[in-house]
MIDRENNU-196065 format. One record per residue (C-alpha): residue in one letter; x, y, z. Coordinates in nm, 4 decimals. Layout:
<rs>
r code:A; east:X; north:Y; up:Z $
...
</rs>
This chain:
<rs>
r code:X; east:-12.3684; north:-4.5805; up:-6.2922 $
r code:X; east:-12.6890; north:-4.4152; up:-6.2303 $
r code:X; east:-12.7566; north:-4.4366; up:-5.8517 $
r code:X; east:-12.6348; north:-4.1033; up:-5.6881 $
r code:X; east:-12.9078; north:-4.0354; up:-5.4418 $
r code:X; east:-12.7792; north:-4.0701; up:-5.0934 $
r code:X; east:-13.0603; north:-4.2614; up:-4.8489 $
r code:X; east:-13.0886; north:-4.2866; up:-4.5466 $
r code:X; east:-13.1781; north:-4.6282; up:-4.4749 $
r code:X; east:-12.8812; north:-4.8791; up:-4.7080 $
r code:X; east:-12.9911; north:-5.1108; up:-4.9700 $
r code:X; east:-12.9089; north:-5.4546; up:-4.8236 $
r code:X; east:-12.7410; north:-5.7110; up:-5.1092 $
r code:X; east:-12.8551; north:-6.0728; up:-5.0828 $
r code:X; east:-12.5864; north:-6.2974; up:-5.3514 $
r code:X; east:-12.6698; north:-6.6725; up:-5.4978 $
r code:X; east:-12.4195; north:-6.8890; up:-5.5855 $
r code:X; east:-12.4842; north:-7.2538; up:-5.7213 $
r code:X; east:-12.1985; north:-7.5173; up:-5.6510 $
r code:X; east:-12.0963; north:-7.8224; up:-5.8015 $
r code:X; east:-11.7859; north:-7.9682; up:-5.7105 $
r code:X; east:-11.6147; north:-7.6464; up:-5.6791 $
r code:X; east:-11.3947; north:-7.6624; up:-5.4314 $
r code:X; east:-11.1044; north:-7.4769; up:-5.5935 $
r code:X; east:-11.2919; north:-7.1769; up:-5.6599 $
r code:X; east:-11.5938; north:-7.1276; up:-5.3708 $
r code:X; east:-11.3344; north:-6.9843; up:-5.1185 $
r code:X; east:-11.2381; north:-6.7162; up:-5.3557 $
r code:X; east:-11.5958; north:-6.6766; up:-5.4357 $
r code:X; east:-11.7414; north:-6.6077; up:-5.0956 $
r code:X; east:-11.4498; north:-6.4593; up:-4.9481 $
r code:X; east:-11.4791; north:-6.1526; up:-5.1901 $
r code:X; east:-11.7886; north:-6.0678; up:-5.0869 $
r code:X; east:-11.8048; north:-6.0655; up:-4.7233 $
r code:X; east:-11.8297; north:-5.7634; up:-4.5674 $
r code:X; east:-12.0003; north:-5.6560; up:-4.8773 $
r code:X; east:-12.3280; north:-5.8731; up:-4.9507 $
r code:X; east:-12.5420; north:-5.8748; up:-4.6371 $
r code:X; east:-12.6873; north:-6.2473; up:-4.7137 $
r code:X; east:-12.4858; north:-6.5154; up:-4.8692 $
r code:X; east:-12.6450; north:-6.7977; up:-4.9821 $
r code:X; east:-12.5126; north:-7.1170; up:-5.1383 $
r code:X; east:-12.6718; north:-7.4025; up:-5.2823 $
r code:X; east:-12.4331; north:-7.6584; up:-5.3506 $
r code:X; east:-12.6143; north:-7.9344; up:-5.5832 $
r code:X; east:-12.6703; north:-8.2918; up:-5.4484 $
r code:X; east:-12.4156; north:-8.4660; up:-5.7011 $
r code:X; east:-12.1524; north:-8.2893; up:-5.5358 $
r code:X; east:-11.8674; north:-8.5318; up:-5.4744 $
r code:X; east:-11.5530; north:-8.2815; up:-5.3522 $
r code:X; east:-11.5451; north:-8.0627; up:-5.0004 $
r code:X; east:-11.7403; north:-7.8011; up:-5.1674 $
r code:X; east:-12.0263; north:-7.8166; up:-4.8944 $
r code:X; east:-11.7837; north:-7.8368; up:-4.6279 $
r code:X; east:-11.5926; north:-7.5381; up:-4.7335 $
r code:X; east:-11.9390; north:-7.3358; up:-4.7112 $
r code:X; east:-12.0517; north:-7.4671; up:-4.4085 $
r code:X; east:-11.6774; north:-7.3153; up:-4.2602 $
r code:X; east:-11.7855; north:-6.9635; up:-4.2966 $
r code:X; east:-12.0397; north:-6.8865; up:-4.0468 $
r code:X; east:-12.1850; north:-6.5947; up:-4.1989 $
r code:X; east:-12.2761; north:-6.7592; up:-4.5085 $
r code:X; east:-12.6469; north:-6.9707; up:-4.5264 $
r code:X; east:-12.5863; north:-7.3079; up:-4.7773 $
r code:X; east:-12.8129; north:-7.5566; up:-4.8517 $
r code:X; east:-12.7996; north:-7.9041; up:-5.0822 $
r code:X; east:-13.0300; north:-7.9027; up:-5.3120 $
r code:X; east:-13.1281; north:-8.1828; up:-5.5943 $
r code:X; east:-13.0716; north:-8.0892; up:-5.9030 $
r code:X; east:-13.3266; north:-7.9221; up:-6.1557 $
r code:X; east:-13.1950; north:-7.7315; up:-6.4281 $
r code:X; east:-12.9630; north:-7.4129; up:-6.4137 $
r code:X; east:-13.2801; north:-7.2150; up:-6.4298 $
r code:X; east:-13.5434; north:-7.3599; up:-6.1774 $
r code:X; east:-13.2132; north:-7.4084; up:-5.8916 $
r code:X; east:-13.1426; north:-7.0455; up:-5.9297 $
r code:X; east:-13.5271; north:-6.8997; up:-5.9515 $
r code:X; east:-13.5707; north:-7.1281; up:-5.6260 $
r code:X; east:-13.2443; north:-6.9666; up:-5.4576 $
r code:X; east:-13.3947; north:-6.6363; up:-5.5375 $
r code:X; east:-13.6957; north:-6.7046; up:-5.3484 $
r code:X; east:-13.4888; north:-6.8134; up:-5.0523 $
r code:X; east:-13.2769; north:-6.4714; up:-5.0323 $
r code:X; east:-13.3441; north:-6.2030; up:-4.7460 $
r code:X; east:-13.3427; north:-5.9056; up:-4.9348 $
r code:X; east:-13.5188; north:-5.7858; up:-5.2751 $
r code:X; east:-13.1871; north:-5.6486; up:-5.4086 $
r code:X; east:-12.9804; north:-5.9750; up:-5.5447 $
r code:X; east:-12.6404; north:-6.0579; up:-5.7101 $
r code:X; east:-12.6450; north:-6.3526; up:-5.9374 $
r code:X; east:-12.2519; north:-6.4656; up:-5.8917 $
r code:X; east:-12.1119; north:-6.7779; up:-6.0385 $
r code:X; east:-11.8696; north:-7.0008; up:-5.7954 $
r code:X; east:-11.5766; north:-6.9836; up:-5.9878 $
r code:X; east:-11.6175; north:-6.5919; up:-6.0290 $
r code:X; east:-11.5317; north:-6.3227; up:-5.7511 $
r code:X; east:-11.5692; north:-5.9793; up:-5.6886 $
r code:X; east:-11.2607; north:-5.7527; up:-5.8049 $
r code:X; east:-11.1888; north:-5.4697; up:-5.5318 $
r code:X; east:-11.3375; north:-5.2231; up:-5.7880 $
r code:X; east:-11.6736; north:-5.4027; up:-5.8210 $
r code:X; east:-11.6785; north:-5.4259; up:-5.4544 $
r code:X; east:-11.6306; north:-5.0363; up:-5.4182 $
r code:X; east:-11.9398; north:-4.9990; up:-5.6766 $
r code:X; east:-12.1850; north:-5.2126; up:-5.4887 $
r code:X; east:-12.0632; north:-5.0113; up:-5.1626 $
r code:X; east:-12.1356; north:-4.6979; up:-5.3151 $
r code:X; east:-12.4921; north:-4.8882; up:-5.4390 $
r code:X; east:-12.6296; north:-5.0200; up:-5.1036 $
r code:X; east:-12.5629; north:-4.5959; up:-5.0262 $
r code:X; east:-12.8155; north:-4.5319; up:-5.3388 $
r code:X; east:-13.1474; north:-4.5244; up:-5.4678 $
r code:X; east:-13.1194; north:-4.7105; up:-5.7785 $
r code:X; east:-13.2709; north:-4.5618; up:-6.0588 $
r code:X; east:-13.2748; north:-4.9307; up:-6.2412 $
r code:X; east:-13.4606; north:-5.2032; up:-6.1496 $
r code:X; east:-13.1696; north:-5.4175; up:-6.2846 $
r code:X; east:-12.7820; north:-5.3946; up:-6.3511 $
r code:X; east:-12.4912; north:-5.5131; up:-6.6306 $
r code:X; east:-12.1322; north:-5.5461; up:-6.4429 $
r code:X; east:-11.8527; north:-5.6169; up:-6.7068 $
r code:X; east:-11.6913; north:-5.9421; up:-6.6746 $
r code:X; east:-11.3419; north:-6.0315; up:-6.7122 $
r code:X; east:-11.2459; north:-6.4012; up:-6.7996 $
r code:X; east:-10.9401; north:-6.6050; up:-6.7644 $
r code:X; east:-10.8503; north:-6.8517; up:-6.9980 $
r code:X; east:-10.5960; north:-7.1177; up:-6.9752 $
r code:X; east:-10.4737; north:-6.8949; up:-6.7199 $
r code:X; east:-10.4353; north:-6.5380; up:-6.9576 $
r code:X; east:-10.6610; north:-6.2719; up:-6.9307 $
r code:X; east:-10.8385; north:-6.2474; up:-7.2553 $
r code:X; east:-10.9180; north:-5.9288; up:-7.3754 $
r code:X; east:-11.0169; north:-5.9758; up:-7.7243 $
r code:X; east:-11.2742; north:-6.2537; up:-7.9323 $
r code:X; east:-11.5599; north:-6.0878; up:-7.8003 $
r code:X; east:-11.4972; north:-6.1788; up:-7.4368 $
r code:X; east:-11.4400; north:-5.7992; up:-7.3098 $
r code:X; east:-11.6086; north:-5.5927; up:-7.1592 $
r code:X; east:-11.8755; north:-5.9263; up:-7.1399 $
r code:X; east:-12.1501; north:-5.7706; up:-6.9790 $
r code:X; east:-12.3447; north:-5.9966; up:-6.7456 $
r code:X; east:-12.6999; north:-5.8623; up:-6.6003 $
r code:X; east:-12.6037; north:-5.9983; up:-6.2748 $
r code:X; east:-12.8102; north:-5.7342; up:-5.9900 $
r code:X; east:-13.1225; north:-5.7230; up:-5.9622 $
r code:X; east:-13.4522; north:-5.6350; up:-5.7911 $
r code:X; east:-13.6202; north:-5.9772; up:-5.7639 $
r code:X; east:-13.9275; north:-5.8120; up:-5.7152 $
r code:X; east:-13.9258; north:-5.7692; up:-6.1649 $
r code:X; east:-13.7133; north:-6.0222; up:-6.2342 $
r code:X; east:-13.6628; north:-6.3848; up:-6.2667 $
r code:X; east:-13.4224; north:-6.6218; up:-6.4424 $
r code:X; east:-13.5258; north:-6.8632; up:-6.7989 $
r code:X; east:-13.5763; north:-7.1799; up:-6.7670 $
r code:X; east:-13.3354; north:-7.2795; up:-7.1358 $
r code:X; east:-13.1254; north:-7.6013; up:-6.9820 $
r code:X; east:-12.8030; north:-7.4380; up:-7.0731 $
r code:X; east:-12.7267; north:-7.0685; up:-7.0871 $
r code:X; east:-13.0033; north:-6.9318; up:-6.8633 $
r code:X; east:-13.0495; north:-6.5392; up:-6.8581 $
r code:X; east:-13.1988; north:-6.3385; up:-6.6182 $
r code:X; east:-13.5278; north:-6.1395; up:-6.7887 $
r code:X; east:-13.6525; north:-5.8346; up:-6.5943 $
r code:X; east:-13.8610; north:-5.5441; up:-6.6293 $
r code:X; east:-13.7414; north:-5.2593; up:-6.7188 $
r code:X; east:-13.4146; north:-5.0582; up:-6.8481 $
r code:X; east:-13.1562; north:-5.2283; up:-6.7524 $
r code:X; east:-12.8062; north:-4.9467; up:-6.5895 $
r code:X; east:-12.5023; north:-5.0665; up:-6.6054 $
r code:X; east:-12.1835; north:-5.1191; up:-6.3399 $
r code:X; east:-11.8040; north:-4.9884; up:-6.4399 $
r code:X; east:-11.5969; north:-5.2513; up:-6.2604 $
r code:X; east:-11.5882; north:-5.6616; up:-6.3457 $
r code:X; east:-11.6746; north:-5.9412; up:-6.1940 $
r code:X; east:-11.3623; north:-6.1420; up:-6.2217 $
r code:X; east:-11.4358; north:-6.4874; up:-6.3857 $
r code:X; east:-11.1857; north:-6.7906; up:-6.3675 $
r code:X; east:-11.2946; north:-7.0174; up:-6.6656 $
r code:X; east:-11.1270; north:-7.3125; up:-6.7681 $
r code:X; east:-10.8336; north:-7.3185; up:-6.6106 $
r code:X; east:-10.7252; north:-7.6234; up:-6.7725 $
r code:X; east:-10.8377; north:-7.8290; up:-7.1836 $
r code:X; east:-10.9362; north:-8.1212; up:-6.9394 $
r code:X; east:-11.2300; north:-7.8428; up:-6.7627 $
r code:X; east:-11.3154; north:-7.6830; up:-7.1007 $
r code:X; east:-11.3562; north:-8.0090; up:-7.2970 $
r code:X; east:-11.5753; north:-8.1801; up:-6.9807 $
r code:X; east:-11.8021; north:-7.8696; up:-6.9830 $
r code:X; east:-11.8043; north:-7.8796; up:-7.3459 $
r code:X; east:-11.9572; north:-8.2183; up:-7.3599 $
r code:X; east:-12.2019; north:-8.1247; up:-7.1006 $
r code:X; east:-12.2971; north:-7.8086; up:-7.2279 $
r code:X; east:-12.3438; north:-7.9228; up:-7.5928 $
r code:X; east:-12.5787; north:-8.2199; up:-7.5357 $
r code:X; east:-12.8515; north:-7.9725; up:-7.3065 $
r code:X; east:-12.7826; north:-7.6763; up:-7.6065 $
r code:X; east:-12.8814; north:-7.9504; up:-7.8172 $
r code:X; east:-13.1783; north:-8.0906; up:-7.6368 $
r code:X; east:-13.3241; north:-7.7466; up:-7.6141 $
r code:X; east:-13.2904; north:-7.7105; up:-7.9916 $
r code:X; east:-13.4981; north:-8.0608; up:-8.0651 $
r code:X; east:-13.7736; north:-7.8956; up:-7.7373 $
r code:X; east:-13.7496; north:-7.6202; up:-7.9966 $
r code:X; east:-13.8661; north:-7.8178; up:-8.2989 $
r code:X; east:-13.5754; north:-7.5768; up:-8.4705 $
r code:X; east:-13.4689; north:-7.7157; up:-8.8312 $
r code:X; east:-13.0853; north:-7.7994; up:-8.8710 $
r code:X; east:-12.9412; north:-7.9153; up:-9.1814 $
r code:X; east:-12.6034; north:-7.9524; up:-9.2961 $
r code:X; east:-12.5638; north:-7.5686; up:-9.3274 $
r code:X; east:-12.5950; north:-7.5387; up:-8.9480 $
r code:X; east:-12.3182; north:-7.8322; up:-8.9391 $
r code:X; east:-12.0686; north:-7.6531; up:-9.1695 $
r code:X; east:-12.1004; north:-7.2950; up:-9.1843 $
r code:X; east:-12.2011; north:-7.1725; up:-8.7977 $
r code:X; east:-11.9001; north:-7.3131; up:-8.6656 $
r code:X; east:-11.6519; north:-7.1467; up:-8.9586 $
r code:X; east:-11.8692; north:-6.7928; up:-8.8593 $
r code:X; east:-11.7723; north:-6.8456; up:-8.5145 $
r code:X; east:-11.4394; north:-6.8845; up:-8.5602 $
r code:X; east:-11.4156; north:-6.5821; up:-8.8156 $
r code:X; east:-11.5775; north:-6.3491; up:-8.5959 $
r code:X; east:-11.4107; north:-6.4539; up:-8.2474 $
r code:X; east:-11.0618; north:-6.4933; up:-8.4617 $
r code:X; east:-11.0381; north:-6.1814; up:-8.7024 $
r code:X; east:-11.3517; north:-5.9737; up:-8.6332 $
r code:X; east:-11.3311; north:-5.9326; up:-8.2814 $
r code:X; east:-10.9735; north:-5.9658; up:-8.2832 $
r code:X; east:-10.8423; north:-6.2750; up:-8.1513 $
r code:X; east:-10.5352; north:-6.3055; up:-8.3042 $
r code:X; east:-10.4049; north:-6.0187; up:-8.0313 $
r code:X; east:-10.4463; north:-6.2976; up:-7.7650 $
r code:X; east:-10.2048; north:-6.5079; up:-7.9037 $
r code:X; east:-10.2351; north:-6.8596; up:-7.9057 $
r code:X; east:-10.4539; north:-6.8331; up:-7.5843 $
r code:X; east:-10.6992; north:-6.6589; up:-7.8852 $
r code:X; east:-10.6744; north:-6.9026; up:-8.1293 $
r code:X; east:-10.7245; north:-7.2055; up:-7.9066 $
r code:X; east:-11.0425; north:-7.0372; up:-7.7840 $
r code:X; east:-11.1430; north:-6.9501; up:-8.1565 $
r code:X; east:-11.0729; north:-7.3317; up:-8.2404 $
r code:X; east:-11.2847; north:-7.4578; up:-7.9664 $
r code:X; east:-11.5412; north:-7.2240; up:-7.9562 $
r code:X; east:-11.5914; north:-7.3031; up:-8.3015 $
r code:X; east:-11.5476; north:-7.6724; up:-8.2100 $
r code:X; east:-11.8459; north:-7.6052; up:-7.9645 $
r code:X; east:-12.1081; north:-7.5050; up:-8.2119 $
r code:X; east:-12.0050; north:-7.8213; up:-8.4213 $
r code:X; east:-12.0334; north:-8.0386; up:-8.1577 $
r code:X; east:-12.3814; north:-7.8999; up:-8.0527 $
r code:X; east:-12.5481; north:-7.9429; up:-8.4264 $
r code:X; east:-12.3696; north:-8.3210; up:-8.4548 $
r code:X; east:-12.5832; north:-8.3527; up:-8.1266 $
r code:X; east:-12.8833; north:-8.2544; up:-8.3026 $
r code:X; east:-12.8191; north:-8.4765; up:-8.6166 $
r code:X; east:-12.7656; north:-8.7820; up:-8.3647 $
r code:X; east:-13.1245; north:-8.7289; up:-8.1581 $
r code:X; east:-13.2733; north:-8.7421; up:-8.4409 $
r code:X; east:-13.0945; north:-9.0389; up:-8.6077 $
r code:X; east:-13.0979; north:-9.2534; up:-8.3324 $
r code:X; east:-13.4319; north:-9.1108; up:-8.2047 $
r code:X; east:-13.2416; north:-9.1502; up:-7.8245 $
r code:X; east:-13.1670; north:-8.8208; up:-7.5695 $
r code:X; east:-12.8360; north:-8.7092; up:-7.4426 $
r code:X; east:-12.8347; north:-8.6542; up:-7.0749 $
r code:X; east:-12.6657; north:-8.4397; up:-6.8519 $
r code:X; east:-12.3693; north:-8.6179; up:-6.7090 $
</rs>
């Protein structure tokens, strides 16, 4: 993992999680890393209309905030600049630390890292099985950093975090619980699709009927038979399907901005 050099003075962790109505999963979330990240800090966004906040506000060790809403992007860059500590772990609410992970980022606040940034594998749950094919494992997430090199995109949908540097790399996952139902997937789908589609019309990027046709068939081939799917069972077809679906959706998306000359927003 590339940190072996015992110091005498720790590394302290600072972690960011952004919240929307996610009061199913923040428990989990923050629970798994106390006594493990030295500064927990949750912004739960404004729209919020569940206990999330409340939940937060129960653990006394954890800072929270609500914040308005701009962009995955500029509300995580802006909790970055609110964390105590240089060292940071980007963590998603409905994601948690496995027992593993925590062990590594023990064994890291005992280190000097030799990285200025780090990948931890991520495990996802899908409709409630672990999938372990379609290109979903080992997903590796650059999710620690040193803030000090590093900052996250401003894309409106699948932000990354760019930082200087070689990047090393943790052995245990993050454990992700995503989708746990069609109602979630198809909700975020929607979402998702019409900012992936805005960003491709802020992109002045040329889709034609190709795009509409053939992407979504590649998807599905790759996720399906390339990368295995079919040995997740139906669990890996449905995700094939709708992954597939996704990219179909998102180029429709396109073809109707530019029809009906009108924006999809964010719902």
């Amino acid at each position: 993992m590339n940190f072996v050099t015992i110091r005498k003075n720790k590394v302290k962790l600072s972690s960011i999680i952004i919240a929307r109505d996610e009061e199913q999963n923040i428990s989990r979330c923050i629970e798994s890393q106390l006594n493990i990240i030295d500064d927990i800090l949750v912004l739960v966004d404004s729209r919020t209309k569940d206990n999330t906040y409340q939940i937060v506000t129960s653990y006394p060790d954890v800072r929270s905030e609500i914040v308005e809403w701009k962009g995955f992007g500029p509300t995580k860059n802006y909790a970055i600049s609110k964390t105590k500590y240089e060292w940071v772990l980007w963590i998603d609410a409905d994601e948690e630390l496995s027992k593993e992970l925590a062990n590594d980022l023990l064994s890291f606040k005992n280190s000097t890292p030799e990285f200025n940034s780090y990948f931890i594998p991520r495990k996802s749950y899908f409709l409630g099985k672990w999938i372990k094919h379609c290109g979903w494992y080992p997903d590796y997430v650059l999710r620690l950093f040193n803030k000090n090199f590093s900052y996250i995109s401003e894309n409106p949908v699948h932000e990354k975090l760019i930082v200087k540097g070689e990047s090393g790399y943790l052995q245990h996952p993050l454990i992700h619980y995503t989708y746990p139902d069609i109602t979630h997937y198809l909700n975020k789908l929607n979402n998702y699709t019409s900012l992936a589609a805005e960003e491709i019309i802020k992109n002045n990027k040329k889709v034609t009927l190709i795009d509409i046709l053939l992407r979504p068939a590649f998807i599905f081939i790759k996720m399906y038979i390339l990368k295995l799917g079919f040995l997740d069972g139906l669990h890996g077809l449905i995700l094939s399907l709708y992954s597939s679906f996704y990219v179909f959706t998102k180029y429709c998306k396109v073809w109707e901005i530019k029809k009906s000359g009108r924006n999809l927003k964010e719902e």
